[in-house]
C-alpha positions in Angstrom: 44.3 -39.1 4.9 41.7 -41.7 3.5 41.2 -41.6 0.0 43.8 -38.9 -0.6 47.4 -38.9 -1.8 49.9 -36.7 -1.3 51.6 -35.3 -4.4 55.0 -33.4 -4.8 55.5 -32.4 -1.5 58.9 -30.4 -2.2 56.9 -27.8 -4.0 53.6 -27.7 -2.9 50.8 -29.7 -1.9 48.5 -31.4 -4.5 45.3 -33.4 -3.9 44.3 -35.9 -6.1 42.3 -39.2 -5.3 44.3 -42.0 -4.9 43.9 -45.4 -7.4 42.2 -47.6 -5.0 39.7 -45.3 -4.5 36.1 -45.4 -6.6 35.0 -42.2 -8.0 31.4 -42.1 -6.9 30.7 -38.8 -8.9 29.5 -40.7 -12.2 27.3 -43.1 -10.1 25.7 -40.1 -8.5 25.1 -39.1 -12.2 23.6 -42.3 -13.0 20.9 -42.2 -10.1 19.8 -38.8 -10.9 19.4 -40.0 -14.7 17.2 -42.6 -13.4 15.7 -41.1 -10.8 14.5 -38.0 -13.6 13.4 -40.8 -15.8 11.5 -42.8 -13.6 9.8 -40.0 -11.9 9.7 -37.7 -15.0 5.9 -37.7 -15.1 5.6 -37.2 -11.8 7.7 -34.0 -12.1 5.9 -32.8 -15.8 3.0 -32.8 -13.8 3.5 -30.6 -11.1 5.1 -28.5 -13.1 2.2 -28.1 -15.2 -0.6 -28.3 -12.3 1.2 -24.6 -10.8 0.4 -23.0 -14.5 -2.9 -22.0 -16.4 -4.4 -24.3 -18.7 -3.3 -21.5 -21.5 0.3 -21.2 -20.5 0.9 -24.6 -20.3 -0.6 -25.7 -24.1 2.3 -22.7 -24.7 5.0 -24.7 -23.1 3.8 -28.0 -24.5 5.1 -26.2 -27.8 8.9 -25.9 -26.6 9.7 -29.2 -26.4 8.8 -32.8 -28.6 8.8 -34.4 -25.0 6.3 -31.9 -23.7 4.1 -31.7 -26.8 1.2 -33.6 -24.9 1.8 -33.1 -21.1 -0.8 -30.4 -21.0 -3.7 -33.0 -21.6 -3.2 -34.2 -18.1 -3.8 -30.3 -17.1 -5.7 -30.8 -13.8 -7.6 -27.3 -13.8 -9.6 -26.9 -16.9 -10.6 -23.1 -16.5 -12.9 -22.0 -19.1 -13.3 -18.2 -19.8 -13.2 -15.8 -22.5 -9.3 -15.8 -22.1 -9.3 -19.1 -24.2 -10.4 -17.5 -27.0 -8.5 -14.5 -26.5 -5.2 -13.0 -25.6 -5.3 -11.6 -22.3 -4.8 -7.9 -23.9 -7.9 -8.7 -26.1 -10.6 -10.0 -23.7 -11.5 -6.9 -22.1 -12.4 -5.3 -25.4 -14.4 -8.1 -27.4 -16.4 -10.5 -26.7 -16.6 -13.8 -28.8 -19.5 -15.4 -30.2 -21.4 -18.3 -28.2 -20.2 -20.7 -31.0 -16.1 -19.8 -30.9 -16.5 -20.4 -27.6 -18.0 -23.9 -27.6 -16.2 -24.9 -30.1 -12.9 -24.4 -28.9 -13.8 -25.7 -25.5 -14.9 -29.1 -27.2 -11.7 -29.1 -29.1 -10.1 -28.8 -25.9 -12.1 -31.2 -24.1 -11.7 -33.7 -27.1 -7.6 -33.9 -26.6 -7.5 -33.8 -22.9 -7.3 -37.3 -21.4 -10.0 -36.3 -18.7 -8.2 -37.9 -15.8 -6.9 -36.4 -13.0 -9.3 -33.5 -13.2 -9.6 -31.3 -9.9 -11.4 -28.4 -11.5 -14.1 -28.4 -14.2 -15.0 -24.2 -14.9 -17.2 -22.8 -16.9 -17.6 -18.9 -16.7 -19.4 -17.5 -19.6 -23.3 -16.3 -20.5 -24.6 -19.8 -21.6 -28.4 -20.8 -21.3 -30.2 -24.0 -22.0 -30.0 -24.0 -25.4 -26.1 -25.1 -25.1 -27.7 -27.7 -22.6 -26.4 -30.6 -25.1 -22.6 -29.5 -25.1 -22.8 -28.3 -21.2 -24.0 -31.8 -20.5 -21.0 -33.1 -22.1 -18.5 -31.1 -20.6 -19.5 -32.6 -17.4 -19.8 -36.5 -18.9 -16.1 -35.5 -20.0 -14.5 -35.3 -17.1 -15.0 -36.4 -13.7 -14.0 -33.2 -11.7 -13.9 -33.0 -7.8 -14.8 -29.5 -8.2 -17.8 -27.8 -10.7 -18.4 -24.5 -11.1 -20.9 -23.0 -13.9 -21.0 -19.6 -13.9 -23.6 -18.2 -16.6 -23.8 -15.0 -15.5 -24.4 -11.7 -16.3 -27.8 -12.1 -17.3 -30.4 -10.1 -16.2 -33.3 -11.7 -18.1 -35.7 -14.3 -16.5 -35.1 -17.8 -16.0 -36.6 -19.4 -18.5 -33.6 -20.0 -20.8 -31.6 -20.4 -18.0 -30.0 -24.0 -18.1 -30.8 -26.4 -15.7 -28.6 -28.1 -14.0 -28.4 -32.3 -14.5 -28.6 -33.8 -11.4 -29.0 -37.2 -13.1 -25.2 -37.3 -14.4 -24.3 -36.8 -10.8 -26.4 -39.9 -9.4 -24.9 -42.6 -7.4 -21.7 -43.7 -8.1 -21.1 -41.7 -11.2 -21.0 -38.7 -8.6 -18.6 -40.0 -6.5 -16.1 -37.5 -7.6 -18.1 -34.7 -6.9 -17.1 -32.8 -3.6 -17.2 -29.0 -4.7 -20.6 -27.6 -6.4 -20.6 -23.7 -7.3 -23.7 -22.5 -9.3 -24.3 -19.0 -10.9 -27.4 -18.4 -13.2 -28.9 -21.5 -13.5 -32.0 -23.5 -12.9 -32.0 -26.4 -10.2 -35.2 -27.8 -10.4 -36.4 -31.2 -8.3 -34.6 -33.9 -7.2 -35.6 -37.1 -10.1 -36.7 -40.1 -9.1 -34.7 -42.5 -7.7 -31.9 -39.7 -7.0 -29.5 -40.9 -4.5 -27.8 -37.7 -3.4 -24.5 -36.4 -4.1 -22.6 -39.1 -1.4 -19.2 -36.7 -1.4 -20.3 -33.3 -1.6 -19.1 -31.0 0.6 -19.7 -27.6 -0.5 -22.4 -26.2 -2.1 -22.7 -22.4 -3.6 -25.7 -21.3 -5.0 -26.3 -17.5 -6.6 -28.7 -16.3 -8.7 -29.9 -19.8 -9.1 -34.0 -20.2 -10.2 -35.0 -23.1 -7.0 -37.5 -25.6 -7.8 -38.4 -27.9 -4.8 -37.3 -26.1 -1.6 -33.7 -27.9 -2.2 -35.2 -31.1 -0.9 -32.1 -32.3 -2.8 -30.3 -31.4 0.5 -31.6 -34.3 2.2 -29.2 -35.8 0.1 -26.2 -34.5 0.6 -25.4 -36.3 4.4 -21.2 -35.0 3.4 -22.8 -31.5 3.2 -20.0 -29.0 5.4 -20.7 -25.6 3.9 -24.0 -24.0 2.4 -24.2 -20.8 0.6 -27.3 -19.4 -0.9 -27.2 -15.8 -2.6 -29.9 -13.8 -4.3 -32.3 -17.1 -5.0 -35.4 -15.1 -5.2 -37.8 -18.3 -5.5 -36.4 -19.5 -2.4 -39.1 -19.3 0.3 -38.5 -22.2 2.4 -35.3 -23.7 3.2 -36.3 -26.8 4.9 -34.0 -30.1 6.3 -36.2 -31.9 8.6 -33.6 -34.9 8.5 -30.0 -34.5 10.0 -27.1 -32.8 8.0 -24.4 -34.1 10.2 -21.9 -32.9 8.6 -22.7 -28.8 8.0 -20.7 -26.2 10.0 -21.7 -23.2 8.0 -24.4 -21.8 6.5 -25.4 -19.0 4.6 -28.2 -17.0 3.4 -28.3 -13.6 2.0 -30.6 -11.9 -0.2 -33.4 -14.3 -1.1 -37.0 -14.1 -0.7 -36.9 -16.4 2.1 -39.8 -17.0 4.6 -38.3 -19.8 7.4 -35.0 -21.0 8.0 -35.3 -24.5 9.7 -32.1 -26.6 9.4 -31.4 -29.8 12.0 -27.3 -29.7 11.4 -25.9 -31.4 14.9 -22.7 -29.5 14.3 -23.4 -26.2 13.0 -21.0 -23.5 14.5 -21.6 -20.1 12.4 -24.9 -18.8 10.7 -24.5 -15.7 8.0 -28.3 -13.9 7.3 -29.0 -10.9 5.0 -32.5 -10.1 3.8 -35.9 -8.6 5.6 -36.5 -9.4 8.8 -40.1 -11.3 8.7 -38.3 -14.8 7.8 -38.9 -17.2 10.5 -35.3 -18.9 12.3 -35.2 -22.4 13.8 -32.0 -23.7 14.4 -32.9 -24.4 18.5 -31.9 -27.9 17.7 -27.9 -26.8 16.5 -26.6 -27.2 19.8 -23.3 -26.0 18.6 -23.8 -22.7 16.8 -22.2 -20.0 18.6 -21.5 -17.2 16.0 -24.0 -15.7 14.0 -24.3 -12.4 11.8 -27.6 -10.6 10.9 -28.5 -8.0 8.3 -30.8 -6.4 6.6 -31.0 -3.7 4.2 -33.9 -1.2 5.2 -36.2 -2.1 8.0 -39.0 -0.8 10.4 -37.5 -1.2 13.5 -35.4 -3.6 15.2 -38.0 -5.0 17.6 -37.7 -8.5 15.4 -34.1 -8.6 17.0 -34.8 -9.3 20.3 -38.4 -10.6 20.5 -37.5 -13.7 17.4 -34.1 -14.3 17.3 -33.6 -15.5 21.1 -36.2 -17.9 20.2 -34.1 -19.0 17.2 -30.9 -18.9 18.1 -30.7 -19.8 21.7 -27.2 -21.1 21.6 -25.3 -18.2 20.1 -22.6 -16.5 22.2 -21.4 -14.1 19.3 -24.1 -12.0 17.7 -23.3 -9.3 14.8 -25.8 -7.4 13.6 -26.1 -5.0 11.3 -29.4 -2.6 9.8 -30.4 0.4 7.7 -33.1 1.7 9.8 -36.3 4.0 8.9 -37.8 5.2 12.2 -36.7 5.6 15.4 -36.7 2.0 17.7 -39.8 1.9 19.9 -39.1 1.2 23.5 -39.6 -1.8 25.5 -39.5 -2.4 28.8 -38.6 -6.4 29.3 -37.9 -9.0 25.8 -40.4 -11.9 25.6 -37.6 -13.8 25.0 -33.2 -13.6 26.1 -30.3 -14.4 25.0 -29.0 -16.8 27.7 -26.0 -17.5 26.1 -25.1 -14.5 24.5 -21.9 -12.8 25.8 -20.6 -10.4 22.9 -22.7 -8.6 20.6 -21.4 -6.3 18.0 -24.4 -3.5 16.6 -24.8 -1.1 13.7 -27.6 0.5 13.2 -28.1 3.3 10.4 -31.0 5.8 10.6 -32.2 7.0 7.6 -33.2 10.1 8.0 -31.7 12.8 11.5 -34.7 14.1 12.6 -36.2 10.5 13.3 -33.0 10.0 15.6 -34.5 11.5 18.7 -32.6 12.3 22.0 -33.7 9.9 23.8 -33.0 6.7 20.7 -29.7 6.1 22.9 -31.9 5.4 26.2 -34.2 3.1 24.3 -30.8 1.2 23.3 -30.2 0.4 26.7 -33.2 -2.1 26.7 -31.4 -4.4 24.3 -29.2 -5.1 27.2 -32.1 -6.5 28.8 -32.8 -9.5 26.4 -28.6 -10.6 27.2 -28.5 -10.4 30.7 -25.3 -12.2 31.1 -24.0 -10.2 28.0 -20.0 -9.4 28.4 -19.1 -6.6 26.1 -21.2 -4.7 23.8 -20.2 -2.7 20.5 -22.5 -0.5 19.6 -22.5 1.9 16.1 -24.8 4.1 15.7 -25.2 6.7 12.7 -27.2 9.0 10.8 -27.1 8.6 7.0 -25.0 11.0 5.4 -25.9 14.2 8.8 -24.6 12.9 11.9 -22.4 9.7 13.6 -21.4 8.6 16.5 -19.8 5.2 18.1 -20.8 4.1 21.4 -18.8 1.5 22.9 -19.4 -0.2 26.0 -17.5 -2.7 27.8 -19.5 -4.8 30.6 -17.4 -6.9 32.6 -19.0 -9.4 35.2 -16.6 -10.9 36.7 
């Protein structure tokens, strides 16, 4: 046998290496040594990326090595859990002050490199504009999220948000933008755009300008826009080459007109008197309506075909008041159209006449080449019933 010598073969057979032979065992232990050593940053932090900014100042304590691996945390998470223990922060609330104060002491001892999330979750207004500010000079975060909320107050302490610190190349970093409660007024002069941004979330956010800012924003993938009330136009006249989804529910909103190349799915919720362009996005072929409490759904197939030519996928969904008036031919079609999905919600029985299931049929004359239809149908809280019909052409 290589490397192996027979020992004592009268009584019974012993293995032992032989003396030629090099033990590699202890070299083994050597190249781990110096493998841990050289790469023992590397493994601290991933070790401390997979744990909460709060467990891992906790760990940091454990160990004289470890005391000041937590400053390279890359998720900086700021809530009332910082101030207290997680048993405690469901029954107090801490002042404004503890709460700045201990995120600046935080902020102070991180090294601020490596950042890939900057949060902010607590009621703040423009009055703590000075040490918001700085929490965003701190550190350069690919991903920003302020949440102020609740507040159910008006605007005008709300805080507004500093497009100026994101100008350029100092925004570079930016490529994830969530906003909650704030104020986002005009783009300044001589704003150059957020060049990597890729996501934007706006809710409850005061809008000053239309969000001309968008014209800005060429990286822009994924819009969402929730309960901006001041929001009447949403306006892109210039390409956004980039955006493949977009979303708007709840806002005040009058006209929709967005020139994105390569948008593929469109989210709507409000009333049904805003105005949709999006003829020009060839490639959007799933789109979802809604609306709270309406008239009628006449808007649904006299406007929409004119503003969403191209979809193939339609949901809809509407609380209803009166019974649907008939028509007997669309002004406009869905030529594309080949699955719709429909729930409609009378308000009140009575309305629901006999015949409201007849007068549905004449939806099926604005998608003539429509392939299968789902159709619910339901009186609030007195009668329901599900109508599904399957229409195969081929």
């Amino acid at each position: 046998m290589d490397g192996i010598c027979l020992v004592n073969k009268k009584r019974r057979l012993m293995l032992r290496p032989c003396v030629g032979e090099v033990d590699h065992s202890s070299k083994r232990g050597l190249d781990a040594d110096a493998f841990v050593q050289t790469h023992y940053q590397d493994i601290v932090s991933r070790i401390i990326s997979q744990l909460t900014l709060k467990e891992a100042v906790v760990m940091s304590s454990t160990s004289t090595k470890l005391r000041r691996a937590w400053i390279y945390h890359p998720n900086l998470y700021f809530d009332t859990s910082i101030v207290f223990a997680s048993s405690d922060r469901h029954k107090r609330v801490p002042s404004t002050e503890t709460f700045i104060d201990r995120v600046n002491f935080i902020l102070r001892t991180h090294s601020g490199l490596g950042v890939n999330k900057l949060a902010v979750m607590f009621e703040l207004r423009k009055e703590h504009a000075h040490d918001i500010d700085g929490y965003q000079r701190g550190v350069a975060a690919r991903v920003v999220t302020l949440n102020f909320s609740p507040y159910h107050g008006s605007h005008d302490r709300s805080y507004n948000f500093p497009c100026h610190l994101f100008n350029g190349k100092s925004g570079s970093h930016l490529q994830v933008l969530q906003l909650d409660t704030v104020t986002l007024g005009p783009s300044p002069p001589g704003f150059c755009g957020f060049a990597n941004l890729t996501v934007l979330t706006l809710e409850n956010v005061l809008v000053l300008g239309n969000l001309q800012l968008l014209l800005k924003c060429s990286a822009l993938e994924w819009l969402t826009i929730r309960m901006c009330s001041q929001l009447h136009n949403l306006y892109a006249p210039e390409p956004l080459p980039r955006l493949a989804f977009l979303c708007v529910q709840d806002c005040a909103i009058d006209k929709i007109d967005v020139h994105a190349p390569n948008l593929t799915t469109f989210k709507y919720r409000g009333r049904f008197k805003v105005v949709i362009a999006l003829r020009e996005c060839l490639k959007l072929k799933t789109a979802s309506i809604a609306s709270p409490i309406e008239d009628n759904l006449y808007y649904i197939f006299t406007e929409l075909p004119n503003g969403l030519p191209h979809v193939e996928r339609l949901h809809v969904n509407v609380f209803v008041k009166t019974q649907i008036p008939g028509f007997t031919q669309a002004p406009h079609k869905f030529i594309n159209l080949r699955h719709l999905t429909m729930r409609i919600t009378y308000e009140i029985a009575k309305r629901f006449g006999r015949n409201a299931v007849l007068q549905l049929a004449y939806f099926l004359e604005a998608a003539p080449f429509l392939v299968d239809l789902h159709l619910d149908v339901s009186c609030y809280a007195i009668c329901t019933f599900i109508l599904f019909v399957v229409i195969n052409t081929t």
